[in-house]
C-alpha positions, 0 to 999 in steps of 0.5 A, a space after each residue: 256743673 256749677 261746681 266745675 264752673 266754679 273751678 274755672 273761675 267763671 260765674 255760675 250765671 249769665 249768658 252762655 258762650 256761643 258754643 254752648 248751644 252748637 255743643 247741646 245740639 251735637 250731643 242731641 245728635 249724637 244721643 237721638 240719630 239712627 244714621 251712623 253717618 249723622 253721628 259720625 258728623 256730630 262726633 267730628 264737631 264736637 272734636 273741633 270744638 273741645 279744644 276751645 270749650 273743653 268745660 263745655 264739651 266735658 260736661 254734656 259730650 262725656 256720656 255721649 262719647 262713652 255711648 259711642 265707645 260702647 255702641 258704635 265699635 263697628 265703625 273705626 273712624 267715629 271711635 277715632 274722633 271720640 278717643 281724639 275728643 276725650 283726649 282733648 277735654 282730659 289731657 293739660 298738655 294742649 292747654 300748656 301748650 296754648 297758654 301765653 305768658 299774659 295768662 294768669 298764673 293761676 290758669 295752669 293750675 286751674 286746668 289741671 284741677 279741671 282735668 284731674 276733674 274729667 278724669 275722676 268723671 270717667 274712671 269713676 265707672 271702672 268699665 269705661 277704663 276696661 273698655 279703653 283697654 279693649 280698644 287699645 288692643 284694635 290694630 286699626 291706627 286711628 282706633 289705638 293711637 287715640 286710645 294709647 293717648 287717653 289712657 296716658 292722660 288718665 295715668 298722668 291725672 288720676 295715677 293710683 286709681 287707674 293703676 289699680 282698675 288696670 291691675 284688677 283687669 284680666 291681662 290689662 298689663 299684659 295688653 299694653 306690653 303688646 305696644 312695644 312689638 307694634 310695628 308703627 313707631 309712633 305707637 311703639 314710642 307712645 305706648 314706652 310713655 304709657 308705660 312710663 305712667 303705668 309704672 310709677 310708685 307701683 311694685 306690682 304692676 313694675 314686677 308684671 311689667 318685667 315678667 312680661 319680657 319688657 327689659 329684652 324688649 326696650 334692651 332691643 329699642 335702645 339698641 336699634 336707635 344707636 344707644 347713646 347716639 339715639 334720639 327722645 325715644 332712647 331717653 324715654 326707654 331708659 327713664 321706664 328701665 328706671 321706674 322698673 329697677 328702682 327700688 324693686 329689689 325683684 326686679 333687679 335679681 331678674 335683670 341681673 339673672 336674665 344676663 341684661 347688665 352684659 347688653 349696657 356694655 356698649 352705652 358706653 363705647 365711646 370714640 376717641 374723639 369726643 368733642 361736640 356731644 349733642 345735648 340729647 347724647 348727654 341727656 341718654 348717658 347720663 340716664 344709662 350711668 343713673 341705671 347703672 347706679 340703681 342697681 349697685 346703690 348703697 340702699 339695696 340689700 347687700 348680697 343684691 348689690 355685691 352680685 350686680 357689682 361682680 357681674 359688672 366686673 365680669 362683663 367688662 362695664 367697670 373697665 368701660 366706665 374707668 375708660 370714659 373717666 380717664 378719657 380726654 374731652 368728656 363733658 363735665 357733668 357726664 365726668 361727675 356722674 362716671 365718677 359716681 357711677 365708678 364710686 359705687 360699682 367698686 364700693 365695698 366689693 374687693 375685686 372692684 376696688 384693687 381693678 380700680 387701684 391698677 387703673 393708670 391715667 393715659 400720662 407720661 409718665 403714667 399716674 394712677 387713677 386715685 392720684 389724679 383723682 385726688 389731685 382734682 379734688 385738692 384743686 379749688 379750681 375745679 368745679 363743687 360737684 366734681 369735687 364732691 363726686 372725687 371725694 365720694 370715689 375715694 370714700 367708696 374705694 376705701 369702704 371696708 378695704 384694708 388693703 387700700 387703706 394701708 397703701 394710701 397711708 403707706 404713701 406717707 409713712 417715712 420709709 415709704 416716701 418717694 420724692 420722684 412723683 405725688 403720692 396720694 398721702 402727700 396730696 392728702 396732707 396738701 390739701 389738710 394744709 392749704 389755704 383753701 377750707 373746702 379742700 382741708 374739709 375734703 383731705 381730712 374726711 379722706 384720711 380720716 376714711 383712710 383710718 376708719 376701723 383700722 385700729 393698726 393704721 391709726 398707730 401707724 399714722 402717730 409716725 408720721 412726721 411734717 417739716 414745717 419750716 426750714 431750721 425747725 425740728 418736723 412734727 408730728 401730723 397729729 401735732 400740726 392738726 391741733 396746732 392749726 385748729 388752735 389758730 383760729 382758722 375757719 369753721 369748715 376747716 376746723 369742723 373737718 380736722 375735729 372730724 379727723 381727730 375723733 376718728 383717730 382717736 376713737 377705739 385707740 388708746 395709743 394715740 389718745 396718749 399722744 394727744 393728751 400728752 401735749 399740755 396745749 390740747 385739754 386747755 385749748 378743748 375745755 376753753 372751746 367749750 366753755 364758752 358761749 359763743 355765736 350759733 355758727 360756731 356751736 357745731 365746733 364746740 359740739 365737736 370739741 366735747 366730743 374729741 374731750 369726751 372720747 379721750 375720757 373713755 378712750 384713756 388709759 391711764 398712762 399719763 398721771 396728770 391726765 387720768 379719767 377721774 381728773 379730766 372729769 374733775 376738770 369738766 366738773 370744774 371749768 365747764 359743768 355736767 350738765 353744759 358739756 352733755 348739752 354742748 355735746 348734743 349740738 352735733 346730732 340736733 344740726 340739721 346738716 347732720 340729719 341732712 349727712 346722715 341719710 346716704 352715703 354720697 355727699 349731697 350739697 347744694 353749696 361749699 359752706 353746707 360741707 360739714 359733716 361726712 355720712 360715716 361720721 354720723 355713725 361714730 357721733 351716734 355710737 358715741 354720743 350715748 357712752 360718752 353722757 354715761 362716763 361723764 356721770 360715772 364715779 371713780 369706782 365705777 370707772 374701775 369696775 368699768 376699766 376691769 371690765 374694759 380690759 376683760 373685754 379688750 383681752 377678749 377682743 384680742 383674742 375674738 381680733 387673734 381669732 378672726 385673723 386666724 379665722 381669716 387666714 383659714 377661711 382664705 386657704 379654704 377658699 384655695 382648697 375648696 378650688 382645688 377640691 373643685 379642679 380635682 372633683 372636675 378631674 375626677 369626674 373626667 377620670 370616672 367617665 374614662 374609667 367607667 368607659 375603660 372598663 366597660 370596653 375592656 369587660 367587653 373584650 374579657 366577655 368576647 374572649 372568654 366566649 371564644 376560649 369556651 367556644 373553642 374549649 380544646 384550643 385547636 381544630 384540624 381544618 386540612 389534611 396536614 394536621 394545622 392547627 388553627 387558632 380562632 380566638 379574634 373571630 366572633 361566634 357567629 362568624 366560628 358557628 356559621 364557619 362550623 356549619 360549612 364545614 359540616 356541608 362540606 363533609 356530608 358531601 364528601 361522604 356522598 361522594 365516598 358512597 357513591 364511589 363505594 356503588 361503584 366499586 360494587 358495580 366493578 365487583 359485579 363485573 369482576 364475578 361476571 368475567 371470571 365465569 368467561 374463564 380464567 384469563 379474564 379472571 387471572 386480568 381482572 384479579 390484577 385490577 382489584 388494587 384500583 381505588 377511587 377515581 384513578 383506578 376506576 380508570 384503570 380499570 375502566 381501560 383494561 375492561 375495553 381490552 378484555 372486551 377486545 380480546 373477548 371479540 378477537 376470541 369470538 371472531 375466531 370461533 367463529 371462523 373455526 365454525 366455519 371451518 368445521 361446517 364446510 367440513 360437515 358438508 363435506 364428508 358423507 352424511 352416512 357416516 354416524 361417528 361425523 354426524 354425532 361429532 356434528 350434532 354436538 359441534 352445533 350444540 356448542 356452537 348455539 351455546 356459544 352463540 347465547 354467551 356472545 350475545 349476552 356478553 355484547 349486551 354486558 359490554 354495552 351496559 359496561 359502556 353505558 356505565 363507564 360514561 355514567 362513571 366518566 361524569 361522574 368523576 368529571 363531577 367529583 373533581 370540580 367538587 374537588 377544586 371547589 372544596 380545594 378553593 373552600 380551603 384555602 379561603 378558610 385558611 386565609 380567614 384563619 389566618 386573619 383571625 390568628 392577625 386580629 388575635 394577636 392584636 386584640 391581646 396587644 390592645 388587651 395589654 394597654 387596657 391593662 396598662 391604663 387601667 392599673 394607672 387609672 386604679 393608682 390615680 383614684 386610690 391617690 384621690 382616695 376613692 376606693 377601688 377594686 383590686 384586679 386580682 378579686 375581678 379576675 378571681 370573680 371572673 374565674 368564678 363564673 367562668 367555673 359556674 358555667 363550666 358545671 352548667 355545660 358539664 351537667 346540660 
């Protein structure tokens, strides 16, 4: 306690505040009453009270307010006021808030090392952080707005330490996430600043954050809230996305692989009319183009940097960025960061950088993009940052691009000027020339860019040739660089053209020539660095022993009066060893060097801080050492060295010989490999084609040779006229199910032929039974035996009712006659024996007579009976007759059909065919080997044999 009072400033002795009594009486209450209502009161005092006793209150309620937090969870409203109390005794950001300009200025610090203090208090028992974690997870808004507060408070004092707690705690990052789906924007948006916290300086908790599908989440907030039009909330979300990408290299593949860089197309869709921008729209998109930034900085690993790059191009960003860099009415610093933003998404990636080279300002008559870039930078109107942010975009668009260092230096080769517009080479050699330093340093960084790792351009530029003055002969752009260092002009402009010369020079014997050849250079070099001149214009002498320097070990030998070993004798001479390796280490101890070396973006506070360009100090730490060596070195040395050299640059020409070969190969493998693709996508295509093609036509050659097994002989008789019917295009089943009527159909017909066959037996009987009445009805009945089937059954039937007639007339006239011959009987005398033996065989006759009559009555009516039976029995052959008629013809309709489908199918057969040898001919083209059509048919006979012998021994 007195050590906190300590901290405050306040004697540890005296008379207490007012308050102090109330505050221990509270916390007596809260700690002794049984009411919850009683604690309930107390707690609410003591939150009054902490803003204006907050040492008080933190000191003896702390406990207390943990115990309520612990104890009384039941109850939402006194958990509220307790979060709200340790809020306010943790939290600096009431007290900032009160604090009036006549306060010490030692009270602000003073009351963040007391809250620093409460909160090391309260996390020193790790549960109470796990405790808050629970609590944050209540729905109920005065339990979890508190706690998100508290728990935001803690972060901000003590980071580390509860980043830690939270980490350790089962699902305590995962509880927190769920504050970003609360439906409640106050909660929404306070818990994007807890998170805010969470995140910082903490890879592991950014990696469990991002996993926890927060990108979509705050994606989806910025989206709801207008994007850039958007409010604070926009600015908070963008600064988490921020924390979670920078430096985390996890991160950035996931936000990258999740198709996140597709959802910041829209930040910037930006209206044509873009006056008036609010200060919190300038605020968001200058946040949204530092996102884009992390992700495609120089620092991250380069596969990492090249995908996002790619995938920036894809999507359309980089068109959208080049849009707002081109567009009218942008406010300045939101230009000078489109520029670095643009300067980076292009840099080192080829793609990006020949977009960037087609880009054209909206002008009449339209400009390229780099050329009014250019014409910014060599303005010294234009504001420092914008300048540094242009040069920044050229040196970015020239990083590792052959292809646009050649154009830029082709706009000031003779054969390439054209008079009628600016080129960037002239605005470059402009701005070497001009008056103004900052814009010479500027233009001579560029083009030395322009020449960096170009050993060609630098022989190229040698050609360049300048006009001076009218009447004067032009000279060379080499030549004009060292006539104008050798006039004395300012630091800064001389620092940049000796920066332009080491650049040319260095790897290029050719041009080293040139230098060496004009008799002005060396003096001038070794005059420079012999001379012990002021602390500002040692950096120059540094740089000039080390233009000398690297024409020593660049030199060929060419020129006799400025060979190795005399330039060294020189130094030897006029300046000494040991001075020129010292004069030389003045460039890398400068502290503007250290400061150039860290990143590749130009970072000044000021014009007179330009001095040195980032990719310079990679060519001073590359040479600084051979140079110190090749001053030591003897003659022989030197031509063991020059053997070696010229052993080595053989060697390079021939490893350059074979990258360019290498080179070539690789991009008509390139070219290949995509056609390699296209044909293995065709290929595919043309394999599925095939497969289905054979499959259907394997189908069609098993239905078919099925059928020609089925119907073996070829032909079947299915009518009366012997048609041959063809049935190859009906399936067996529908053949087996047409074979099996057909069966049906003779079985019933052979019924019907044995029931005619009875009857005829039947007739025969009659026949017999006739000619035992005698030879007339034989002789008739003999006549009828030609009858066959149901008509001469008729015939016949006809014929026997006019025997049974004429038998009837026959027995009627016996009849009559006996009579006759007994009213004769009757007649003569009984006495007479010869007339009675006539009569007694006259009756004798006539009783035979009679029974034969009966007998033949009863035949007659059996014969009727029959010839009715016969009647419906014909009657009933001939429907069957119609039925076997219509039978027929249907099945000569569906054979007909068949034989239709038949013919097609052999038709369908034929274009099978057709393609299939097409599709061989493609694939043996392709080289994929194929089986000839003759083997599959000669396989095909083949089982066709195999099943045969099975059948023939079945």
């Amino acid at each position: 306690m007195n050590f906190l009072r300590g901290v405050m400033g306040g004697p540890s002795a005296g008379p207490q505040p007012s308050g102090a009594d109330t505050i221990q009486k509270l916390c007596d209450r809260v700690a002794s009453s049984t009411l919850l209502d009683d604690r309930r009161d107390a707690v609410r005092a003591l939150k009054a009270l902490s803003k204006k006793y907050r040492l008080e209150v933190g000191i003896q309620a702390m406990e207390h307010l943990v115990h309520v937090l612990q104890t009384d969870r039941s109850d939402s409203e006194i958990i509220g006021y307790a979060l709200d109390t340790l809020y306010n005794v943790i939290s600096n950001d009431l007290e900032e808030e009160e604090q009036d300009d006549s306060e010490e200025e030692n009270s602000p610090k003073q009351g963040d090392d007391l809250g620093s203090q409460f909160t090391e208090i309260f996390i020193k028992q790790p549960e109470n952080v796990t405790l808050l974690l629970t609590l944050v997870e209540e729905f109920d808004f005065h339990v979890r707005w508190p706690g998100v507060k508290l728990l935001t408070s803690l972060l901000k004092q003590q980071g580390p330490q509860v980043q830690q707690i939270i980490l350790v705690s089962p699902m305590g990052v995962s509880r927190l996430m769920d504050l970003l789906a609360d439906s409640r924007e106050v909660i929404r948006n306070d818990g994007v600043l807890l998170l805010q916290q969470l995140t910082k300086s903490n890879a592991a908790i950014q990696k469990i954050v991002a996993f926890e599908n927060a990108f979509e989440r705050l994606l989806d907030i910025v989206t709801e809230e207008g994007n850039s039009d958007g409010g604070i909330v926009v600015e908070d979300c963008l600064l988490l996305l921020q924390n979670l990408l920078k430096n985390n290299n996890s991160n950035q593949n996931f936000f990258k692989e999740g198709s996140y860089i597709q959802r910041m197309k829209p930040w910037f869709e930006v209206g044509d009319d873009n006056c008036g921008w609010s200060a919190q729209k300038v605020t968001n998109l200058h946040l949204m183009l530092q996102l884009v930034r992390v992700l495609v900085s120089p620092t991250n690993p380069p596969g990492a940097t090249t995908s996002c790059q790619k995938a920036m191009f894809h999507c359309g960003l980089l068109q959208q960025l080049c849009t707002i860099l081109m567009a009218t009415g942008v406010p300045a610093d939101i230009l000078t960061e489109t520029i670095n933003t643009v300067s980076e998404v292009i840099r080192g990636c080829q793609m990006n950088q020949d977009y960037f080279a087609s880009v054209n300002a909206p002008s009449n008559p339209p400009r390229p993009a780099i050329v009014v870039l250019l014409m910014s930078m060599v303005n010294e109107r234009q504001p420092f940052v914008l300048r540094c942010a242009v040069l920044y975009c050229f040196q970015c668009f020239l990083y590792k691009n052959h292809k646009g260092q050649g154009e830029i230096v082709s706009t000031l080769l003779p054969s390439t000027i054209d008079g009628s517009s600016v080129s960037a080479g002239q605005l470059l050699c402009g701005g070497l020339f001009s008056t103004d330093s900052l814009s010479n340093w500027c233009a001579a960084v560029a083009l030395a860019h322009a020449l960096q790792e170009n050993a060609a351009l630098k022989e190229q530029l040698l050609r360049v040739q300048l006009a001076t003055s009218i009447g004067n002969p032009p000279v060379s752009l080499l030549q004009q660089c060292t006539n104008i260092l050798s006039q004395g002009s300012k630091v800064q402009t001389r620092v940049g053209l000796l920066m332009l010369l080491c650049t040319w020079l260095s790897n290029c014997s050719i041009a080293v020539t040139h230098f060496l050849h004009n008799p002005a250079n060396v003096p001038f070099l070794t005059g420079q660095i012999a001379e012990n001149l002021g602390e500002e214009e040692q950096l120059v002498q540094g740089l000039c022993a080390l233009l000398l320097g690297i024409s020593i070990y660049y030199n060929d030998n060419s020129l006799e009066n400025y060979r190795k070993e005399k330039l060294k004798q020189l130094i030897e001479k006029r300046i000494g060893r040991e001075n020129f390796v010292e004069k030389l280490g003045f460039i890398s101890k400068h502290e503007l060097y250290s400061r150039a070396a860290q990143k590749p973006q130009p970072g000044f506070s000021s014009p007179e801080h330009m001095m040195f360009d980032h990719e310079f100090t990679k060519l001073v730490k590359e040479l600084e050492g051979v140079i110190s060596k090749a001053i030591y070195k003897s003659s022989e040395e030197d031509k063991k060295e020059e053997e070696v050299k010229k052993t080595l640059e053989q060697h390079d020409n021939i490893v350059t010989h074979y990258k360019k070969v290498i080179r070539e190969q690789d991009q008509e493998l390139e070219e290949l490999k995509q056609q390699v693709s296209t044909l293995k996508s065709q290929n595919e295509q043309l394999q599925v084609t095939v497969t289905q093609q054979v499959s259907q036509i394997q189908q069609h050659k098993d239905q078919y040779n099925l059928l020609k097994v089925q119907l073996g002989k070829d032909t079947q008789h299915h009518n009366s006229h012997g048609d041959t019917l063809q049935m190859n295009g009906i399936q067996l089943e529908e053949v087996s199910k047409l074979r099996e009527e057909l069966e049906d159909w003779r079985n019933r017909h052979e019924q019907l032929q044995g029931q005619l066959k009875e009857k005829d037996a039947v007739i025969e009987n009659l026949k017999s039974l006739q000619v035992e009445m005698g030879t007339e009805q034989s002789s008739q009945l003999s006549s009828s035996r030609g009858m066959e089937h149901s008509a001469e059954l008729q015939k016949e039937l006809e014929l026997l009712r006019t025997q049974i007639q004429l038998q009837a007339a026959e027995i009627s006239k016996l009849q009559t006659e006996n009579q006759k011959l007994q009213a004769t009987n009757t007649a003569i005398d009984p006495a007479l024996g010869a007339s009675g033996a006539v009569a007694s065989r006259s009756s004798e006759k006539e009783g035979r007579l009679l029974q034969e009559l009966g007998e033949l009555q009863s035949e007659v009516k059996a014969l009727s009976e029959e010839k009715a039976s016969l009647q419906q029995q014909l009657d009933s052959s001939s429907s069957t007759v119609a039925i076997l008629q219509d039978e027929k013809s249907k099945l000569q309709q569906e054979v007909a059909e068949a034989k239709k489908e038949q013919d097609d199918l052999l038709v369908l057969l034929a274009d099978q065919d057709q393609k299939l040898s097409a599709l061989r001919s493609k694939l043996k083209d392709l080289g994929m080997p194929v089986e000839d059509e003759d083997d599959i048919e000669s396989g095909d006979q083949a089982d066709e044999d195999e099943d045969g012998d099975e059948e023939e021994q079945d």
